[in-house]
C-alpha positions as semicolon CSV with decimal commas, in nm:
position;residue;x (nm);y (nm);z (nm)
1;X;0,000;0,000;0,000
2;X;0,180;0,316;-0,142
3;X;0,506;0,190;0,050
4;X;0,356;0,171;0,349
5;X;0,452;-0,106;0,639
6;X;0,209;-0,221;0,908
7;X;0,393;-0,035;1,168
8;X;0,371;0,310;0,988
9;X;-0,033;0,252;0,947
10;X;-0,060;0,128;1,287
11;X;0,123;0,467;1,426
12;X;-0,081;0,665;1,246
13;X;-0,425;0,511;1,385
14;X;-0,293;0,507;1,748
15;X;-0,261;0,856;1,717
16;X;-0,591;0,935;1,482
17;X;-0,341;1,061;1,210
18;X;-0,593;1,248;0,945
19;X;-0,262;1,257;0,711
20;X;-0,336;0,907;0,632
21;X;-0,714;0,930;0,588
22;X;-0,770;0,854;0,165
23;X;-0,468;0,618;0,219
24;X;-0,591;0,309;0,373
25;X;-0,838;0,196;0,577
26;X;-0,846;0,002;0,882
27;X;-1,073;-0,275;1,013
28;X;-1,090;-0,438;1,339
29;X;-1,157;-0,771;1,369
30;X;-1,344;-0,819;1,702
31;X;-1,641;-0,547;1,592
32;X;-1,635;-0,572;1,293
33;X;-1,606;-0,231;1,173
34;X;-1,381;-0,032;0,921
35;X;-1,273;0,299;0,999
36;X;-1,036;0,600;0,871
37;X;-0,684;0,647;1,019
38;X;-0,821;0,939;1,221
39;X;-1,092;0,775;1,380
40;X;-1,126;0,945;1,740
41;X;-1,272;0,582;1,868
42;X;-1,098;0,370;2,148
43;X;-0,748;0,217;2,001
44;X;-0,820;-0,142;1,935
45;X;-0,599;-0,428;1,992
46;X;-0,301;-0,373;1,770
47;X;-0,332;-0,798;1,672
48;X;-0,702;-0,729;1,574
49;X;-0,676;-0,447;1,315
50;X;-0,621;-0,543;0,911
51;X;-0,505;-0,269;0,675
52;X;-0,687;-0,217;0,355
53;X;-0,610;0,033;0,041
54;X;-0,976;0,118;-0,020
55;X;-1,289;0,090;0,191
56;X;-1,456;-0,092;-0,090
57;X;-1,219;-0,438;-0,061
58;X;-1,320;-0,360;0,385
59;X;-1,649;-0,420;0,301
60;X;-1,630;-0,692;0,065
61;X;-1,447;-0,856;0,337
62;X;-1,734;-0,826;0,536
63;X;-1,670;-0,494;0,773
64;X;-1,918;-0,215;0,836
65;X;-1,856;0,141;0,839
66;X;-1,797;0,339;1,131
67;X;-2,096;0,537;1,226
68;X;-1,831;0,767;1,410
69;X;-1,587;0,863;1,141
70;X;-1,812;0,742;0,831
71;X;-1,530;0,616;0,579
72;X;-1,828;0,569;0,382
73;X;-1,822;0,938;0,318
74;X;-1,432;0,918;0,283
75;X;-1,442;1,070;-0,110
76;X;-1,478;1,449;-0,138
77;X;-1,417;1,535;-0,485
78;X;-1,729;1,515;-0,646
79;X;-1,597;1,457;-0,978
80;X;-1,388;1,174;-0,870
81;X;-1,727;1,007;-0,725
82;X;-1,956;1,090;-1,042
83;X;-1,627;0,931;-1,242
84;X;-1,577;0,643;-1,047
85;X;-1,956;0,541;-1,053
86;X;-1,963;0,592;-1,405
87;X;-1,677;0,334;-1,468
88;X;-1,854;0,080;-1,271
89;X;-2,185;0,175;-1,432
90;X;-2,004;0,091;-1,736
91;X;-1,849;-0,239;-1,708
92;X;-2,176;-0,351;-1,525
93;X;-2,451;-0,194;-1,662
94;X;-2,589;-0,557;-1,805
95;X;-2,578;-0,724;-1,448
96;X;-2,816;-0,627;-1,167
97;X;-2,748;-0,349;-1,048
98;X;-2,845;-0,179;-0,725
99;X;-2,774;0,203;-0,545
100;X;-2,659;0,014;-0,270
101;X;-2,392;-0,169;-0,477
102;X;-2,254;0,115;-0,632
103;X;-2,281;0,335;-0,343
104;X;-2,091;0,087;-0,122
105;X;-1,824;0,089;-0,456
106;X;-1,797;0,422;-0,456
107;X;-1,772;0,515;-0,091
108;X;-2,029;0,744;-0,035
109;X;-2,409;0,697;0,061
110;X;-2,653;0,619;-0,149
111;X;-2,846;0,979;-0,106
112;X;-2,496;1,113;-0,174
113;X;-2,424;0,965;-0,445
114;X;-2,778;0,992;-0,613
115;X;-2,759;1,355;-0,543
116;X;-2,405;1,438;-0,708
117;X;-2,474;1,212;-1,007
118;X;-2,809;1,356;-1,090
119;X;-2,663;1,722;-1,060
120;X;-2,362;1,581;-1,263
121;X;-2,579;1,407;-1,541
122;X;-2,918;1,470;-1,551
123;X;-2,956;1,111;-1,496
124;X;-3,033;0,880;-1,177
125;X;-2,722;0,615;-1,206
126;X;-2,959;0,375;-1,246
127;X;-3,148;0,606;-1,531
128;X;-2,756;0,611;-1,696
129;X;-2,774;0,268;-1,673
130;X;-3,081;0,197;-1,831
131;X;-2,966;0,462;-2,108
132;X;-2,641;0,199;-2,197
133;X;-2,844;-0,093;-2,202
134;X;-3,093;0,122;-2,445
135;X;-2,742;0,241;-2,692
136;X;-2,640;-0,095;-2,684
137;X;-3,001;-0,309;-2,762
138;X;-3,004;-0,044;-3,073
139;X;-2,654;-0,188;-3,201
140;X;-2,738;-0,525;-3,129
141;X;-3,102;-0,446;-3,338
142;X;-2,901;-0,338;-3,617
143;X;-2,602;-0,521;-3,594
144;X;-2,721;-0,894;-3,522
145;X;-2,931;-1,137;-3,599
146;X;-3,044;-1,213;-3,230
147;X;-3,387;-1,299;-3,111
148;X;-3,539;-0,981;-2,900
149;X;-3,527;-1,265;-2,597
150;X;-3,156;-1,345;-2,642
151;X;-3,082;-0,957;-2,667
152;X;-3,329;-0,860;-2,355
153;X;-3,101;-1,144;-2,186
154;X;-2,769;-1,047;-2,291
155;X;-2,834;-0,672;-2,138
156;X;-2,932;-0,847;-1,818
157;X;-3,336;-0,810;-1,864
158;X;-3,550;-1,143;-1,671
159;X;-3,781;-1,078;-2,004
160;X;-3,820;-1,017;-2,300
161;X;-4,156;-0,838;-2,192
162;X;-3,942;-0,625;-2,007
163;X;-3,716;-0,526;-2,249
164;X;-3,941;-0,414;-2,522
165;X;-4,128;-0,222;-2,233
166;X;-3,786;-0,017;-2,171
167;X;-3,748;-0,018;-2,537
168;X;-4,112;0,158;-2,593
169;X;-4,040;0,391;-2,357
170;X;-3,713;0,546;-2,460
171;X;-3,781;0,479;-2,804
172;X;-4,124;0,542;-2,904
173;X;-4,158;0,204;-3,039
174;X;-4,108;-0,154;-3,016
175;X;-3,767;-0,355;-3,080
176;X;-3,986;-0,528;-3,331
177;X;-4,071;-0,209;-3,540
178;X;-3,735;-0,065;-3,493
179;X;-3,578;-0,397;-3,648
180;X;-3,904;-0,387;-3,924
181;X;-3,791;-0,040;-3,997
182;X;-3,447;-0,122;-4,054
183;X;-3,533;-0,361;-4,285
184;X;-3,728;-0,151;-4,544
């Protein structure tokens, strides 16, 4: 981690070093609980606390943020955040995808994060998402010779039903009449 040693990281959290805060995280294993470098909480157990570069990989490991220094909150560049989610947006746009998920990616809340990304965009994430799936079906339309069901699938939709509702409503008109079009 950036050339850091255990013993440099564990300094700086025994004396709530806010230097390191953006650097690593910590997590202790008896609560449970991931917090920033400059948490003002009790100093746990030096043998219970794991070091981790983001908070992300804390909490896939199972920790929970601190509700006393919120690393959760840790990013404060909003452009960073709205960049960040877009990425992941990006490469995962076709699988299901919550505000939770990419809040918890991200490191902010969800309100946060729907907030910034809405001012940023005009879009919900989740509306950005949808808006993907949309520029991609249209490709795969035109493009392929896929069913409508194998293309609903491939974007992640449990229908085809589904799909062509989306479809309708971004487009005006069915995936059917689009591809009919197309063809003339």
């Amino acid at each position: 981690m950036n050339g850091l040693n255990n013993e440099v990281m564990w300094n700086a959290v025994e004396s709530c070093d806010e230097n390191y805060d953006g650097v690593f995280i910590y997590a202790v294993k008896s609560t449970g609980i991931c917090c920033k470098p400059s948490c003002k909480s009790r100093t746990p157990l030096k043998e219970n606390v794991s070091y981790y570069p983001s908070f992300s990989l804390a909490i896939n490991e199972g920790y929970r943020p601190c509700k006393r220094c919120r690393p959760d909150l840790l990013h404060t560049n909003e452009e960073d955040i709205i960049l960040s989610a877009k990425h992941f947006i990006e490469k995962e746009y076709r699988n299901s995808l919550t505000l939770d998920r990419l809040a918890k990616e991200v490191g902010v809340s969800k309100f946060h994060l729907q907030r910034l990304f809405k001012k940023s965009t005009g879009l919900s994430p989740l509306e950005y998402a949808t808006k993907l799936r949309m520029i991609e079906a249209l490709g795969l339309l035109q493009d392929t010779e896929k069913t409508i069901t194998e293309i609903a699938h491939k974007l992640g939709f449990k229908s085809s039903a589904h799909f062509s509702s989306m479809f309708r409503h971004h487009f005006h008109y069915t995936p059917t009449i689009f591809r009919k079009g197309l063809n003339k």
